[in-house]
N, C-alpha and C positions, 0 to 999 in steps of 0.2 A: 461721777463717771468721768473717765480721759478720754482722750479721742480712739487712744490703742484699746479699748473695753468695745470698740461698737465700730457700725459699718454704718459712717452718715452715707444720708441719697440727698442727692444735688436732686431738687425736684423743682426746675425751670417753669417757665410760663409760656404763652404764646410768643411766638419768632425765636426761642430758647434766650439764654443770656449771653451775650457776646463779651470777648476779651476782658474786657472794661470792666465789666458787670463783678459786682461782689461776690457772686455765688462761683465764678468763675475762679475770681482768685480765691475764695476758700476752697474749692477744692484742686486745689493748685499748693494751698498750705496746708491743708489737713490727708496727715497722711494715710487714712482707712477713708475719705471722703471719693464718692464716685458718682457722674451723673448718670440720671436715667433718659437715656436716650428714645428721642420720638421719631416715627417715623418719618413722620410728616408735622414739621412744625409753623407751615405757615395756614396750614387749615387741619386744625384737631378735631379729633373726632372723639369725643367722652369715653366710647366703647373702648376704642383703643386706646389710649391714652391712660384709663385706670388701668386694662391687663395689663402694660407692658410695666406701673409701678407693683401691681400685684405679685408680676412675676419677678421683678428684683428682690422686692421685700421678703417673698417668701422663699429663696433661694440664698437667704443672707445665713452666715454660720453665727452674727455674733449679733446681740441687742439690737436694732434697726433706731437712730435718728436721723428725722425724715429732716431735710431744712428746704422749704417751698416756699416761692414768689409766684403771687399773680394767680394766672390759671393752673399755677401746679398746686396752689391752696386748693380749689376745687377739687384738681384732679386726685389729690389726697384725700379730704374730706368722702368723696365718693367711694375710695376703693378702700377705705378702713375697714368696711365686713367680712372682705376676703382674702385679709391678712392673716398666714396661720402661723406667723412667727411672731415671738414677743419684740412690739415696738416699745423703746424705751422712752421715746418724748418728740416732739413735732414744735418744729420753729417755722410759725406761719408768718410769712410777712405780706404783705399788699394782698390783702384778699378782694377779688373785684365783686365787684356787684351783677355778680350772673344774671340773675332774673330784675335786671333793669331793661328793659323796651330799646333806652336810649345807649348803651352799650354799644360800642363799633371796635369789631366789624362784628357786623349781626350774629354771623353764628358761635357766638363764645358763649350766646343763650343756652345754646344747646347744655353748657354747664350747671346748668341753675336748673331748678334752686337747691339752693345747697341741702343736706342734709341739716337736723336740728338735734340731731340723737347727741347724749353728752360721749366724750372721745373717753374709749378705755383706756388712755394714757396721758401721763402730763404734758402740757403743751404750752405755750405761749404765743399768742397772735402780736403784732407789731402793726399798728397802724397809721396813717398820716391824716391829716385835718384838712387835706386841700389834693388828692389823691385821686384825678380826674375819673378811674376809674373805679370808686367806690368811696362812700363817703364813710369819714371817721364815726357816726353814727350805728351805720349798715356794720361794721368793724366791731361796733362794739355789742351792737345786739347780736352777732353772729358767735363772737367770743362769750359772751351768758352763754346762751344756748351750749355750746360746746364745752364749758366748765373748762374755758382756757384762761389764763392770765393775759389781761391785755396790754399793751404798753403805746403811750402815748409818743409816738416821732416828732409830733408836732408839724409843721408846714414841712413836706419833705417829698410834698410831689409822690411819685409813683415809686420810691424807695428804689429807683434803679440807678446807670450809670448815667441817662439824660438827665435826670434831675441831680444829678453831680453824686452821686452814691456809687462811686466806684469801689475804694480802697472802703466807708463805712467804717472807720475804726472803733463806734459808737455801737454799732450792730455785733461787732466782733466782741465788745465787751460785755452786751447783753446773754448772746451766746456763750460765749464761756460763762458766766455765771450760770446761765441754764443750766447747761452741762453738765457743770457742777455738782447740781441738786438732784439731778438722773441717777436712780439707782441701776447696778449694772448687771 
């Protein structure tokens, strides 16, 4: 699949991604790529948070790939049943560990726990081995469960722009190869 076959969704995390951030500039370079705007991004709310991807996705005219960091993995993961357009593939990156106690700020719980159902569409989760919010473990029994492809980052922190993943030209190459293998 090419980028002109499909309508990616920028599906951010808590506080969104700022300048810096990779999702930022991808959709800054991809030209069908658009975020899904929250309303309230520094306290989410689960409820709201999946309609408002529900109602992108299913207002999209062309194959839907999702590309989610963070709380937008959840927020995805949750709203996949009431998607009635065909998604074409979901590029998960940093999926946090919702139903961990010690998670801050507390109410990101309210995300968790995640769903276990396998995803009707190809996917690939991305995870890191020192990922303060979620451990490479948790990442990878999530991705069983889900029949995703997992991909090892290695030490790479929260996969954002603080832990130096801004530009990510590593992640850029993984996506495109995803992409690739998308049928359209």
């Amino acid at each position: 699949m090419k980028v002109a076959d499909a309508h990616i969704l920028i599906v951010p995390g808590y506080t969104n991604s700022g300048p810096d951030h990779w999702q930022t500039r991808w959709q800054n370079k991809l030209s069908t790529a658009r975020r899904v705007e929250q309303a309230e991004w520094s306290k989410p709310v689960r409820e709201d948070w999946v309609q408002r991807l529900v109602e992108e996705v299913n207002a999209s005219t062309k194959p839907v790939v999702l590309v989610a960091h963070s709380l937008g993995v959840a927020t995805t993961i949750h709203a996949v049943p009431q998607f009635k357009v065909p998604v074409a593939g979901a590029f998960l990156v940093a999926p946090p560990d919702v139903a961990n106690p010690a998670i801050r700020p507390k109410h990101l719980m309210t995300f968790g726990p995640y769903p276990r159902d396998p995803l009707p569409f190809p996917s690939m989760t991305i995870a890191s081995r020192n990922d303060p919010f979620g451990t490479y473990e948790h990442a990878d029994e999530m991705a069983n469960a889900w029949g995703s492809m997992l991909v090892d980052a290695g030490e790479a922190g929260h996969i954002n722009a603080d832990s130096g993943h801004g530009p990510w030209p590593e992640g850029t190459m993984v996506f495109a190869q995803f992409l690739s293998r998308l049928q359209p």
